[in-house]
PLY file of the C-alpha trace (Angstrom):
ply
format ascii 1.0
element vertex 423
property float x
property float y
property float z
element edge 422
property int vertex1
property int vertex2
end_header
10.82 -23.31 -25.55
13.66 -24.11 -27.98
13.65 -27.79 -26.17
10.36 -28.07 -26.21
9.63 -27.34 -30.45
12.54 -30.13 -31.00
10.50 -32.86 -29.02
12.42 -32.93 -26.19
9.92 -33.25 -23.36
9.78 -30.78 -20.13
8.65 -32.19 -16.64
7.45 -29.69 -14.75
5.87 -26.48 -14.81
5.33 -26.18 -18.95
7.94 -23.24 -20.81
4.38 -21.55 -21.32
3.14 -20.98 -18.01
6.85 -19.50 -17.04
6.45 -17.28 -19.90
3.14 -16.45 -18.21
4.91 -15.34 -15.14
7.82 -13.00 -16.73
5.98 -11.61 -19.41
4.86 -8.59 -18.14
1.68 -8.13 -20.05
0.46 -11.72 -19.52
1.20 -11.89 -15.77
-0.92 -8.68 -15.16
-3.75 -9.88 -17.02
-3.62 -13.21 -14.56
-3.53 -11.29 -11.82
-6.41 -8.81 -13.24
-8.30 -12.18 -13.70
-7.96 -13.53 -9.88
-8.59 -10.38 -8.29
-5.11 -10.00 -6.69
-2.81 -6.37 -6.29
-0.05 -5.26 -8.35
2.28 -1.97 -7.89
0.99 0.16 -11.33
3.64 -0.69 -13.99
4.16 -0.38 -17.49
6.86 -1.75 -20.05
8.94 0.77 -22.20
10.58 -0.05 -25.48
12.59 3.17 -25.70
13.69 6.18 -23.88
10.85 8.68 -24.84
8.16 5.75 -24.10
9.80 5.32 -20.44
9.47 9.01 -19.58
6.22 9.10 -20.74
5.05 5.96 -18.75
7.22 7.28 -15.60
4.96 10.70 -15.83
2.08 8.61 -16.19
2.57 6.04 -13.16
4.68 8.41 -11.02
8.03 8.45 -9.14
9.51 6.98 -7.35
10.12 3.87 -9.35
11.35 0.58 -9.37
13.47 -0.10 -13.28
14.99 -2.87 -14.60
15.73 -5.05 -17.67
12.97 -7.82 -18.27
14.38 -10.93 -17.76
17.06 -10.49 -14.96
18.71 -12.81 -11.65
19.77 -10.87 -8.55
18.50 -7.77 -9.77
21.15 -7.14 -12.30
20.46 -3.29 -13.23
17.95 -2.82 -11.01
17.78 0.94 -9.86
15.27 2.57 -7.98
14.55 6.36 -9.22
13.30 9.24 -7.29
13.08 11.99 -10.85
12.91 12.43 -14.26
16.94 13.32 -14.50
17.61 9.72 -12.85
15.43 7.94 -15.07
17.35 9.48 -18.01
20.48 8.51 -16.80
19.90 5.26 -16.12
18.15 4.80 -19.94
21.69 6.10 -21.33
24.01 4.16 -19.31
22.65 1.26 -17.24
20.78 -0.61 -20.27
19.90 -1.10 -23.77
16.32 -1.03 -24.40
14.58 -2.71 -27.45
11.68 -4.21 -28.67
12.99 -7.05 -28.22
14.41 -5.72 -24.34
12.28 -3.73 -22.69
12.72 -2.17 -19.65
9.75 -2.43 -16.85
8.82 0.06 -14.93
7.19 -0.66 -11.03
5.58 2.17 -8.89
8.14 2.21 -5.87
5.91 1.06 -2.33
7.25 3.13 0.36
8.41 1.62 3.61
5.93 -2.13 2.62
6.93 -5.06 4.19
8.65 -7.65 1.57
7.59 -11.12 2.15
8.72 -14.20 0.24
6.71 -17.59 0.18
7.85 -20.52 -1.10
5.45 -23.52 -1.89
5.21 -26.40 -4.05
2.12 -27.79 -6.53
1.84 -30.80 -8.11
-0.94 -29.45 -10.45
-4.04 -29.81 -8.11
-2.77 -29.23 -4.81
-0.55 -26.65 -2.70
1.63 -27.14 -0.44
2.69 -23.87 1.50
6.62 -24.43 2.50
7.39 -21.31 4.65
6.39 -17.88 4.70
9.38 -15.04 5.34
9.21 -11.92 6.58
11.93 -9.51 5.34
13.84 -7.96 7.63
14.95 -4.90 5.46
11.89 -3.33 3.95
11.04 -3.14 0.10
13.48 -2.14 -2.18
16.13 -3.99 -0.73
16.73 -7.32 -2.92
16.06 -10.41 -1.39
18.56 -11.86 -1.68
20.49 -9.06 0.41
17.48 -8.62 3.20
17.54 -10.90 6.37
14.15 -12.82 6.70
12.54 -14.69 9.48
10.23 -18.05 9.54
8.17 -17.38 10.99
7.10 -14.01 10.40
7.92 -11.59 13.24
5.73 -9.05 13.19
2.31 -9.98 10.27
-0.53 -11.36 11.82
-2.44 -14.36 11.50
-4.83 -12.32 9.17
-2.22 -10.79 6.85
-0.25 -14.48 6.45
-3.50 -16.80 5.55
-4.03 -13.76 2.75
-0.27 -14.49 1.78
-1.92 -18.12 1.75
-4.72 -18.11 -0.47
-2.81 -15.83 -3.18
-0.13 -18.01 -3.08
-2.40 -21.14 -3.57
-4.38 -18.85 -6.38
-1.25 -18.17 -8.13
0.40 -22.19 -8.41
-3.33 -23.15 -9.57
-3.63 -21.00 -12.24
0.12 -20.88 -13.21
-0.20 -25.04 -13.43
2.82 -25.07 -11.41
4.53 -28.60 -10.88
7.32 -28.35 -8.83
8.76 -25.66 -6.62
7.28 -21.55 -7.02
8.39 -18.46 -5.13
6.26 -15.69 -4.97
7.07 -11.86 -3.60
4.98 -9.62 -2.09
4.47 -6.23 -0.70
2.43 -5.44 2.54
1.73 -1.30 2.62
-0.50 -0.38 5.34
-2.34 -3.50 4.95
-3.04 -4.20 1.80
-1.18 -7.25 0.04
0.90 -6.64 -3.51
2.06 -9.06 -5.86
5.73 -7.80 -6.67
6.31 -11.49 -8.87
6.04 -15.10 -9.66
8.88 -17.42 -10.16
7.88 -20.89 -11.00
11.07 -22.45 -9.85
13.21 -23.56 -6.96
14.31 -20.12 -5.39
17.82 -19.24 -3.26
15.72 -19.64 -0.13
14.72 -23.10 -0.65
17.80 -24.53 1.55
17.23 -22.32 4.06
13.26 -23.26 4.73
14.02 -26.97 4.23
17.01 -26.53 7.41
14.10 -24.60 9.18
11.18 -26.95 8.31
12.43 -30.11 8.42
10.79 -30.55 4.87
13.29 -31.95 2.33
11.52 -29.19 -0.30
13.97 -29.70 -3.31
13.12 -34.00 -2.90
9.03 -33.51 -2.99
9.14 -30.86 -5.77
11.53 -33.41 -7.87
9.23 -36.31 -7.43
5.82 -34.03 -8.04
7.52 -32.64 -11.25
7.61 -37.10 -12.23
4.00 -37.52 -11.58
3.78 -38.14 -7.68
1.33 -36.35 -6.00
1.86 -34.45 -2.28
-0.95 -37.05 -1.49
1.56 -40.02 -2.41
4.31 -39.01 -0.85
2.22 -37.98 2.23
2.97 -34.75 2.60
0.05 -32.32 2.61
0.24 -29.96 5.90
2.54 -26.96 6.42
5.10 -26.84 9.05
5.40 -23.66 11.09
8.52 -24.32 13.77
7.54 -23.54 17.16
11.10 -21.14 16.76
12.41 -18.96 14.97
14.83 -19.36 12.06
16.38 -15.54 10.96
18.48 -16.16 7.24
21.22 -13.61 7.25
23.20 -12.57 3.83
27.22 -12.21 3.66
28.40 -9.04 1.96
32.22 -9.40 0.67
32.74 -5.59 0.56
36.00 -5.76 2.91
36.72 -7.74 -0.31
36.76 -4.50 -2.69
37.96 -1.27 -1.59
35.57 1.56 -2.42
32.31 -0.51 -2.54
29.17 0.94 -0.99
27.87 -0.80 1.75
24.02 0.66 0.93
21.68 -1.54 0.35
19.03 -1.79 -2.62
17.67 -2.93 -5.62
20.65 -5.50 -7.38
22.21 -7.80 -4.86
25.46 -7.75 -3.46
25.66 -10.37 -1.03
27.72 -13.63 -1.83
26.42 -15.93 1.09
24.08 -16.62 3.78
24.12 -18.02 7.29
21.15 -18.76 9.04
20.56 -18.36 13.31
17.85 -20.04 14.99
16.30 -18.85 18.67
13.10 -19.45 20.78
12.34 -15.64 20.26
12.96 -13.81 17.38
15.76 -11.80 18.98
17.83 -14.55 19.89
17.59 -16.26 16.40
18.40 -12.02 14.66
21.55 -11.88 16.87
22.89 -15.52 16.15
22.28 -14.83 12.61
24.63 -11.83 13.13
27.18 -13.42 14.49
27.28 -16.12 12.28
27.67 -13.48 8.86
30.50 -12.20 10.89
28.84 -8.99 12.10
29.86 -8.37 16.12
27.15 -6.69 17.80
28.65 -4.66 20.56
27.57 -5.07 24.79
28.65 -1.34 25.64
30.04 1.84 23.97
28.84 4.53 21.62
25.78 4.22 18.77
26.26 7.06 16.32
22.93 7.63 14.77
22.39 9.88 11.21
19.14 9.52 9.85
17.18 10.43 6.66
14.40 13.08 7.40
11.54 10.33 7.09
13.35 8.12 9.80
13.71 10.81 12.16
10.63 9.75 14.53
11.82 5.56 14.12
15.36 6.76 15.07
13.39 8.34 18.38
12.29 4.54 19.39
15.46 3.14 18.54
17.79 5.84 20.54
15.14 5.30 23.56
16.19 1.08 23.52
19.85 1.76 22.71
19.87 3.90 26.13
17.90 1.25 27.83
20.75 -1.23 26.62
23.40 0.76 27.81
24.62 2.79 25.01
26.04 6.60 24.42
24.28 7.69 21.92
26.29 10.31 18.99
24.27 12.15 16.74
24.47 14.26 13.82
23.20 18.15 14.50
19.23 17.32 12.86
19.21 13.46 14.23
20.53 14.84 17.50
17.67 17.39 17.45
14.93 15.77 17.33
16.22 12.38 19.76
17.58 15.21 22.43
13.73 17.17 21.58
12.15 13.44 22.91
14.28 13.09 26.11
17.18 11.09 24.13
20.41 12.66 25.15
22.58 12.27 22.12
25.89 14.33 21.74
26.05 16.06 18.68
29.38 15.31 16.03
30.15 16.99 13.30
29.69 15.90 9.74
32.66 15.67 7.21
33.59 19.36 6.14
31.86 20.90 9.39
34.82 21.39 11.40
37.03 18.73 13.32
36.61 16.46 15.26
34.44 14.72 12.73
32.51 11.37 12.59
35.63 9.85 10.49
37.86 11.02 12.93
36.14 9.38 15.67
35.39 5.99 14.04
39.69 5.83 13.71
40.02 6.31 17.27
37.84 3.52 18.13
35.13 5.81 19.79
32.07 4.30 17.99
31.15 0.76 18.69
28.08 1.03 16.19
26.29 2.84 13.30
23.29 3.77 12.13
22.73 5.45 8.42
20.03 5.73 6.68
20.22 7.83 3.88
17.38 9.23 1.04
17.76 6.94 -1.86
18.41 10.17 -4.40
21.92 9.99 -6.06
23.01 12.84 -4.75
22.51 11.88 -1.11
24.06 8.40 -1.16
27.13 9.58 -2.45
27.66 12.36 0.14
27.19 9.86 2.98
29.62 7.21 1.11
32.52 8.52 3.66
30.42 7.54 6.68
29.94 4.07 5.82
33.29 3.64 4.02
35.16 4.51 7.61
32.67 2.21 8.97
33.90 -0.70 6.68
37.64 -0.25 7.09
37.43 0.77 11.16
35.90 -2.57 11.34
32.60 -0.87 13.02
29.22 -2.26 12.59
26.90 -0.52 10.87
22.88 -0.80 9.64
21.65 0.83 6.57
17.89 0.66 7.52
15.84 1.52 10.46
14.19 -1.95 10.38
17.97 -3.38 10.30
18.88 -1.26 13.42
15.31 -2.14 15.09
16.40 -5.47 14.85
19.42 -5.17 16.38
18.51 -3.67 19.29
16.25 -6.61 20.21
18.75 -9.23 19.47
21.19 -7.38 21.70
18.69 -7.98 24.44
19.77 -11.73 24.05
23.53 -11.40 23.43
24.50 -12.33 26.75
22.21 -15.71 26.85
22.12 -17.48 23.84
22.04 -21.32 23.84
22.97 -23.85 21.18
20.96 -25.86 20.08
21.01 -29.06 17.66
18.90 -28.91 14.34
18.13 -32.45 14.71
16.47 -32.23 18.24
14.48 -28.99 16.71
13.22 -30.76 13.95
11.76 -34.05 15.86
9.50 -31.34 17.58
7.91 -30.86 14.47
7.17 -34.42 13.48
0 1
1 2
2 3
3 4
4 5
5 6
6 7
7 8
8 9
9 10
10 11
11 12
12 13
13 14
14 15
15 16
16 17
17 18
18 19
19 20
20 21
21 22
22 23
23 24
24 25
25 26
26 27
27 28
28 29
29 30
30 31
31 32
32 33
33 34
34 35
35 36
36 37
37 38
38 39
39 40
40 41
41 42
42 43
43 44
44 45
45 46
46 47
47 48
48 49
49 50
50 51
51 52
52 53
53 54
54 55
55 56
56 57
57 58
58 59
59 60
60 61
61 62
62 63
63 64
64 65
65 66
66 67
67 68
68 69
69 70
70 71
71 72
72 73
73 74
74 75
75 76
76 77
77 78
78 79
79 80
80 81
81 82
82 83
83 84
84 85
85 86
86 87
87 88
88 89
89 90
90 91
91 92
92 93
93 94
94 95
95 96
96 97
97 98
98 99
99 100
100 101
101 102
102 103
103 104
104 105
105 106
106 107
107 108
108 109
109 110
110 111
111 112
112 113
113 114
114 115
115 116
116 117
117 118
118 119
119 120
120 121
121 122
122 123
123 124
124 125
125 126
126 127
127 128
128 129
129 130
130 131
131 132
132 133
133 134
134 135
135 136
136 137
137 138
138 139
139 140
140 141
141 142
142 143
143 144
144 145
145 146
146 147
147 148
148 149
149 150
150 151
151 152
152 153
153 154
154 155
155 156
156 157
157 158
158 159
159 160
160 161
161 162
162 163
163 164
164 165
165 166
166 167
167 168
168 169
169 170
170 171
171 172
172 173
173 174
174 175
175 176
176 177
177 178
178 179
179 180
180 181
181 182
182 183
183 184
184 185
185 186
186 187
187 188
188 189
189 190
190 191
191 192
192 193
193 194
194 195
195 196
196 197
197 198
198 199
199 200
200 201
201 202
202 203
203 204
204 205
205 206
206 207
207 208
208 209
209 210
210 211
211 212
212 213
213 214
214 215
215 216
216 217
217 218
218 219
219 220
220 221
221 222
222 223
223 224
224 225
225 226
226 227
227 228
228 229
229 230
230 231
231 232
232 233
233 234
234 235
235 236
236 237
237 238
238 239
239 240
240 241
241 242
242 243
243 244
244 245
245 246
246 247
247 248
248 249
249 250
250 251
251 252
252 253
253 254
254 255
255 256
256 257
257 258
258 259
259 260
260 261
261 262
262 263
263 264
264 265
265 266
266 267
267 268
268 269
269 270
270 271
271 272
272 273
273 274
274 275
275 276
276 277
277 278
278 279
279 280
280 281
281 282
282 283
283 284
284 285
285 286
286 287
287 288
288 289
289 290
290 291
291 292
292 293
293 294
294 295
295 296
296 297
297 298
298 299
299 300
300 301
301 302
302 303
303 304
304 305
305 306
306 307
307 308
308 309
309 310
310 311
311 312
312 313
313 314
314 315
315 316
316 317
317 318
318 319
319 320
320 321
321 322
322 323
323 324
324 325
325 326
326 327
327 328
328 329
329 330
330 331
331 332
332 333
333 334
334 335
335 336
336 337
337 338
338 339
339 340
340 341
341 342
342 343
343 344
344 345
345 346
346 347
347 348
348 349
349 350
350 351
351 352
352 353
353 354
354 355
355 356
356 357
357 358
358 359
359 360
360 361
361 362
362 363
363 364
364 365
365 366
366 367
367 368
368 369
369 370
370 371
371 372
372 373
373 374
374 375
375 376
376 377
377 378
378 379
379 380
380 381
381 382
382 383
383 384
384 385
385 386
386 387
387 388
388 389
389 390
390 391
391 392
392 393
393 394
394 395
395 396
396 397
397 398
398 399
399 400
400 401
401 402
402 403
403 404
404 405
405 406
406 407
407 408
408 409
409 410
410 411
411 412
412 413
413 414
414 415
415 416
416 417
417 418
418 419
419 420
420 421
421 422
């Protein structure tokens, strides 16, 4: 804006129109105006204001700072007691910094689409399906292009929005836009009308050189002129996997949420979806195990997923460990697990098994209160430091078991050969 007052002139999507997007009162008056979803929010300017809205919209919810990359200070809160704490220590709110608040979407589907406009047309540059569900930043989640699991129906709605939202935002250049899929029904989480962290990743899984056609749009040449008007959708599957450094820093929980943690990504790429999840793996440096024991300890609400997963982890092979209520109900379904002690139960303990190399691979998923992540923390701290393997979400550990299917067949294969299927 500064720029633009002085004279200085801005190619590209206009200062206003990305004002548009992150101001949180404009954007949800665009979106009121094209008919499209948004999680109930509000904006607080202090403390009392943000307790009041949180009442008002109802927990859990998503917080942050307005204004923010990687989710810096992003916490998700399950109570009135969290919300406090995190207006006391986590930010400074202000009139002129206010703190939004987002009604939390319980295990939705987090999609990200980038696409490109050159002011009267769209060009759709991949749609990505998030691994991890909402809640977990993007930048942390693994995604697939194409999705793995939305239908047809569900991506051309991802589509149109997305086409809806570059028109009216008078986007020239790159956009990414974030959504939400709960039982069905689309959300708009946000806008950004700029290149995104994914764009290298769907360019090496496209073929399309995004970063080149958004530069030349944003200098007056239309997708029509540079002849580039259809979307590609690879016959494959391309899985983007993020790097976490946390053998890096002692004492750093491995739990994934709201403010990104991860400092890299590799990317795997399979005929099936399976094969492209378990290259992706092995490429972040993550060794999925052929044999040995899965310990499995599972948040209340997972309980009946962790059933499925147990059920393919014996198919592959696998002894299955199990805390005392995760044990329960997998041994309740015809899952023989062997029941371990917790930390403080007695001895042997999980800890004490993960040293002696009896657990080739984890599964925790804990409940997001305070309280409950830090209780786990030993679990997944032994994890990190015995070198074991470990998912944080059921949809990580779903995953995993079908790219195990492919571990002992995958094939190489040469970008360049993938890519002249597409022409």
């Amino acid at each position: 804006r500064d720029l633009e007052a002085n004279g200085v002139p801005i190619i590209g999507t206009s200062p206003d129109m990305i004002d548009a997007a992150e101001d949180r009162e404009r954007f949800q008056k665009l979106l009121h105006d094209l008919g499209l979803k948004q999680p109930p929010n509000r904006t607080a300017r202090n403390e009392a204001d943000a307790l009041a809205l949180a009442a008002e919209i109802g927990y859990p919810l998503v917080v942050r700072p307005s204004y923010v990359l990687g989710g810096r200070a992003m916490e998700i809160v399950h109570e009135q007691r969290d919300l406090e704490r995190y207006m006391r220590e986590a930010v400074k709110v202000s009139n002129d910094s206010p703190v939004l608040l987002d009604r939390f979407l319980n295990d939705a589907i987090e999609v990200d689409v980038d696409a490109i406009c050159d002011g009267k047309r769209v060009l759709i540059g991949g749609i990505m399906e998030h691994i991890e569900q909402a809640g977990v930043h993007s930048g942390d989640s693994a995604c697939s292009l194409p999705p793995y699991s939305l239908s047809a129906e569900l991506q051309q709605q991802l589509r149109q929005q997305t086409v809806q939202l570059a028109l009216a935002l008078n986007v020239v250049g790159l956009m990414n836009v974030q959504f939400a899929i709960q039982n069905g029904t689309v959300f708009v989480l946000e806008v950004n009308p700029r290149a995104s962290r994914t764009v290298p990743f769907v360019s090496k899984a496209t073929g399309l050189p995004l970063a080149k056609i958004a530069a030349r749009c944003m200098v007056g040449k239309s997708l029509d002129a540079q002849g580039v008007t259809k979307e590609v959708v690879p016959p494959y599957y391309s899985v983007k996997e993020a790097v976490f450094p946390f053998i890096k820093f002692p004492g750093v929980d491995t739990i994934l949420g709201p403010e990104m943690k991860s400092t890299g990504e590799v990317m795997g790429v399979g005929e099936s979806f399976g094969e492209a999840f378990v290259k992706s793996q092995l490429a972040a440096g993550v060794k999925l195990p052929k044999a040995g024991k899965v310990f499995i300890s599972v948040r209340n609400s997972d309980k009946n997923a962790a059933v499925q997963i147990g059920r393919e982890l014996l198919e592959l092979g696998f002894g299955l460990l199990a805390t005392r209520g995760t044990a329960q109900v997998l041994n309740e379904n015809g899952i023989k697990a062997v029941t371990v002690h917790k930390v403080g139960e007695g001895r042997p303990h999980i800890l004490d098994m993960i040293k002696n190399g009896e657990v080739s691979l984890i599964v925790n998923t804990v409940d997001e209160k305070r309280s409950a992540v830090q209780d786990s923390w030993s679990i997944r701290n032994g994890a990190l430091q015995g070198r074991v393997t470990y998912y944080t979400t059921i949809a990580g550990a779903r995953a995993a078991c079908t790219g195990m299917r492919h571990i002992q067949a995958l094939v190489p294969y040469a970008l360049q050969s993938l890519h002249q299927k597409l022409v």
